[in-house]
C-alpha positions, -999 to 999 in steps of 0.1 A, spaced: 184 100 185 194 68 168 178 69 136 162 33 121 181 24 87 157 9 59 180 -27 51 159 -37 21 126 -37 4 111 -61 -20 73 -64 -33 52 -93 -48 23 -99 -69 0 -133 -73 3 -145 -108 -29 -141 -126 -30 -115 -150 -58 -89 -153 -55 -70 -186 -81 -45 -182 -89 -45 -218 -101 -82 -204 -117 -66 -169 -139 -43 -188 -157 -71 -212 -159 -92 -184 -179 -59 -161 -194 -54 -191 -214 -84 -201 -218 -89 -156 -232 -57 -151 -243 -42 -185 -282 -54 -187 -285 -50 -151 -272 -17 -140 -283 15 -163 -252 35 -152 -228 11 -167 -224 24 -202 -217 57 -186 -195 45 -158 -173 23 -185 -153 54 -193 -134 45 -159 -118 15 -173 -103 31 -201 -94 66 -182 -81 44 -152 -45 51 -165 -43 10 -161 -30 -17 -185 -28 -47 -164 -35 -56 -125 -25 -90 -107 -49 -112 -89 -50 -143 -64 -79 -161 -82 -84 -162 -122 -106 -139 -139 -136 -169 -141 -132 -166 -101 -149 -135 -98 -177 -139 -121 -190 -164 -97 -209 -153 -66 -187 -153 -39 -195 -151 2 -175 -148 31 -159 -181 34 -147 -184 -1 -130 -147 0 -114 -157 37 -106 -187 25 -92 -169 -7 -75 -142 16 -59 -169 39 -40 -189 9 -31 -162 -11 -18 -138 14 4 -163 35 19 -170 -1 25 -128 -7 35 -126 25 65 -153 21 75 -143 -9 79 -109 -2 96 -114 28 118 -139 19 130 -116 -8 134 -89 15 156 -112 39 183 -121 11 184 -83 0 195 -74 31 222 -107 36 196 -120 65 181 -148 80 146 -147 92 159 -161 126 173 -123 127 142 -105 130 130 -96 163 98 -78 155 75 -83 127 48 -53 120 20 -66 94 -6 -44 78 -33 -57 59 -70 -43 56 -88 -68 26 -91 -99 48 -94 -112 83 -72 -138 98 -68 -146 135 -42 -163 141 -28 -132 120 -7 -138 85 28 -132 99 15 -162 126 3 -186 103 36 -172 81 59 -185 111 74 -220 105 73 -216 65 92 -179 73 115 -200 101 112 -173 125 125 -177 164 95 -182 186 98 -152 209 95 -126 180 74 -101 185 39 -97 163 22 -64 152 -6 -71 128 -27 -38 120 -58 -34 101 -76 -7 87 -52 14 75 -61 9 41 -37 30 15 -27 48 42 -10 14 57 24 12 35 37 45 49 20 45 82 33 9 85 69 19 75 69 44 104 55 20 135 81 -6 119 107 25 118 96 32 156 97 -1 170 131 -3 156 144 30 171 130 17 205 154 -11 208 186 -4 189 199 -33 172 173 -50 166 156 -62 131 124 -53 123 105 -70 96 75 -49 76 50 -66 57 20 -53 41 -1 -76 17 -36 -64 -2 -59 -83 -17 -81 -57 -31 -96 -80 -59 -116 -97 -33 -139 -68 -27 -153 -75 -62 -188 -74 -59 -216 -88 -81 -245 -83 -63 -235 -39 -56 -246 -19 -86 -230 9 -72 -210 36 -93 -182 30 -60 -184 -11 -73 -176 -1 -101 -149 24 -99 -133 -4 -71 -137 -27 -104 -112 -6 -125 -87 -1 -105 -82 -26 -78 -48 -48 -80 -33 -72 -56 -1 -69 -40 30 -70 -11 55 -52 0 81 -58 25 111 -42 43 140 -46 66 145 -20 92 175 -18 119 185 13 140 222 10 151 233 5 187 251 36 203 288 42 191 281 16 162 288 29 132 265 9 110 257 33 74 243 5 57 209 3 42 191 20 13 181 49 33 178 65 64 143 75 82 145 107 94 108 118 104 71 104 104 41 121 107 0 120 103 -26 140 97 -66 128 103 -95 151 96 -124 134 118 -153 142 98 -140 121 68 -158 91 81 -174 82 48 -150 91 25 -133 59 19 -136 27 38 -154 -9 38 -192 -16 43 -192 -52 57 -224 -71 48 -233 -109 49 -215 -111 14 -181 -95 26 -164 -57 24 -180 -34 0 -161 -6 -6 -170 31 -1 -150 52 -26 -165 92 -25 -162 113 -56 -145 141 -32 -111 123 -27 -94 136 -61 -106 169 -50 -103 165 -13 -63 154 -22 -55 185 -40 -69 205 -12 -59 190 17 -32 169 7 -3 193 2 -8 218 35 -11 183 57 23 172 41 40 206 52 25 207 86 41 171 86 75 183 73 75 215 96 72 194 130 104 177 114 124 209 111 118 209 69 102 230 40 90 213 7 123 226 -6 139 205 13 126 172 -5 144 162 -34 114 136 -44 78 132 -35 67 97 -34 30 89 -34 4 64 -32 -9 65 -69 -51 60 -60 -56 72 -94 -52 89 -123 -68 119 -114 -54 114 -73 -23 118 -93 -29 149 -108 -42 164 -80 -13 151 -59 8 173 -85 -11 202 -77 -15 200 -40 21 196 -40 34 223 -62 51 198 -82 53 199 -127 27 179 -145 45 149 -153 62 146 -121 51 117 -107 66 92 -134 71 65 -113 38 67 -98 18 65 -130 39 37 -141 32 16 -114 -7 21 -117 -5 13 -149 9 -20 -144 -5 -31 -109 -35 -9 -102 -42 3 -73 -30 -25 -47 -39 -2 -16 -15 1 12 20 -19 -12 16 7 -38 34 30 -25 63 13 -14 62 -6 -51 69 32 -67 97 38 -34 114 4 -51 115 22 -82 127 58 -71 154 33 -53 165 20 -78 172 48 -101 193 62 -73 187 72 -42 176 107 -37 192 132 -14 154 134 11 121 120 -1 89 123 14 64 94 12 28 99 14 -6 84 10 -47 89 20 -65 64 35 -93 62 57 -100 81 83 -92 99 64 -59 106 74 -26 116 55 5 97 64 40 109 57 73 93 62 106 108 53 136 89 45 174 106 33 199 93 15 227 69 33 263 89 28 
């Protein structure tokens, strides 16, 4: 089977500044006198394992009430702009023009738009008018690596072409001041905004075309069906408010790790067999029980921590923000990506070194 090669990948961030030393002052004096849990709750800000998150709209933004047209309208401007820029950078990575893509898949889950982003994207992007549009929602953190893999699909299905993968969050919008909810809150800590973006081609038969930064070898998900309300969105008149369960730390280090092997098995491989785990970062204490699950040393996941610590949790980009940094260290031999997300379902993609 021709196998899709990943060309290039590039991420984005808007460029307002959250430190969350700032965040927590500003929760403090919008939620303290009205909500009794929010002394205890506070703890998450500092625990978070954050220093600074990046947002479409300035901190005095969000401490206005906010409805659905201003958080559309807020979606629509800043994730076209995310959406460019992380593209575009993708395209000159890989020595391309966007007239050379032939397919572009694009995940988002914190915003509507219809005429989707990679639509309204189009003439600013200068993509050919008969490329082909995938937007998905509702993949939540799940949609980086579950993304990667349709995109990685679509490619294999027509050899040769270019397939263009974009996934753009904008988390921050789901900040709620009317919710004095212990899930609000939590969401308040450690939501980020973000894109990612990547060039996929699978070589035509008899071409020998090695290029890339890797290779994807296998893809694979895993839903457990009575998860409904683990994570996901509410949607009221005010917009999506977010439903974050205590169980997914737990759930993760349970679950997690056997769903990733079942994953890896139907691809012919063991855990041995991956030289680096790479993982959506929901958390601090995700993290730590990603360690676990996986049979991995404390510490492990470096890369991970470091990127929640300077973006937060950006949902569905994250991951792929923490694959540009195992990247560029050097590729390893085989990783393994995977994330949660609703559903909830674990998604898995693995990728090998180019030779």
């Amino acid at each position: 089977m021709t196998r899709a090669a990943l060309l290039s990948l590039a991420t984005a961030v808007p460029p307002h500044l959250l430190p969350q030393t700032e965040v927590v002052e500003a929760a403090r004096a919008l939620f303290g006198g009205r909500y009794a849990e929010f002394e205890r709750m506070a703890a998450v800000f500092a625990t978070a394992g954050i220093r600074t998150r990046r947002a479409v709209r300035p901190m005095s933004w969000y401490v206005e009430p906010r409805g659905w047209p201003e958080r559309t309208e807020a979606y629509l401007e800043g994730a076209q702009a995310l959406f460019v820029e992380a593209a575009s950078l993708a395209l000159a990575r890989a020595g391309l023009a966007a007239r050379a893509v032939d397919a572009v898949v694009t995940v988002s889950s914190t915003g509507i738009a219809t005429p989707s982003l990679e639509a309204r994207a189009h003439r600013r992007m200068g993509f050919r008018d008969d490329v082909s549009r995938t937007p998905v929602f509702g993949l939540g953190c799940a949609g980086g690596v579950s993304g990667l893999a349709l995109a990685a699909r679509l490619a294999e299905a027509r050899p040769g072409s270019v397939v263009l993968f974009v996934t753009v969050e904008l988390c921050t919008l789901a900040f709620r001041l009317d919710k004095l909810t212990k899930a609000n809150i939590v969401a308040t800590a450690l939501f980020g905004d973000g894109a990612a973006a990547c060039l996929l081609r699978a070589p035509q038969p008899r071409e020998s075309d090695r290029r890339g930064l890797a290779t994807v070898t296998g893809a694979g998900e895993h839903t457990w069906p009575e998860t409904l309300d683990i994570m996901g969105w509410n949607v009221d008149p005010e917009g999506f408010d977010v439903i974050f369960a205590r169980a997914i730390p737990p759930f993760a280090e349970k679950h997690l790790g056997p769903a990733i092997r079942e994953i890896l098995a139907l691809n012919g491989l063991g855990a041995g067999d991956v030289s680096r785990f790479v993982c959506h970062p929901g958390g601090t204490k995700v993290v730590a029980a990603l360690e676990k699950t996986l049979g991995l040393p404390s510490g492990a996941l470096d890369h991970e921590r470091a990127v929640l610590n300077e973006f937060g949790n950006m949902s569905a980009p994250t991951a792929l923000f923490v694959l540009e940094r195992v990247l560029a260290g050097g590729a390893p031999e085989r990783m393994a990506l995977a994330a949660l997300g609703p559903g909830f379902t674990a998604s898995s993609v693995i990728l090998e070194r180019v030779a």
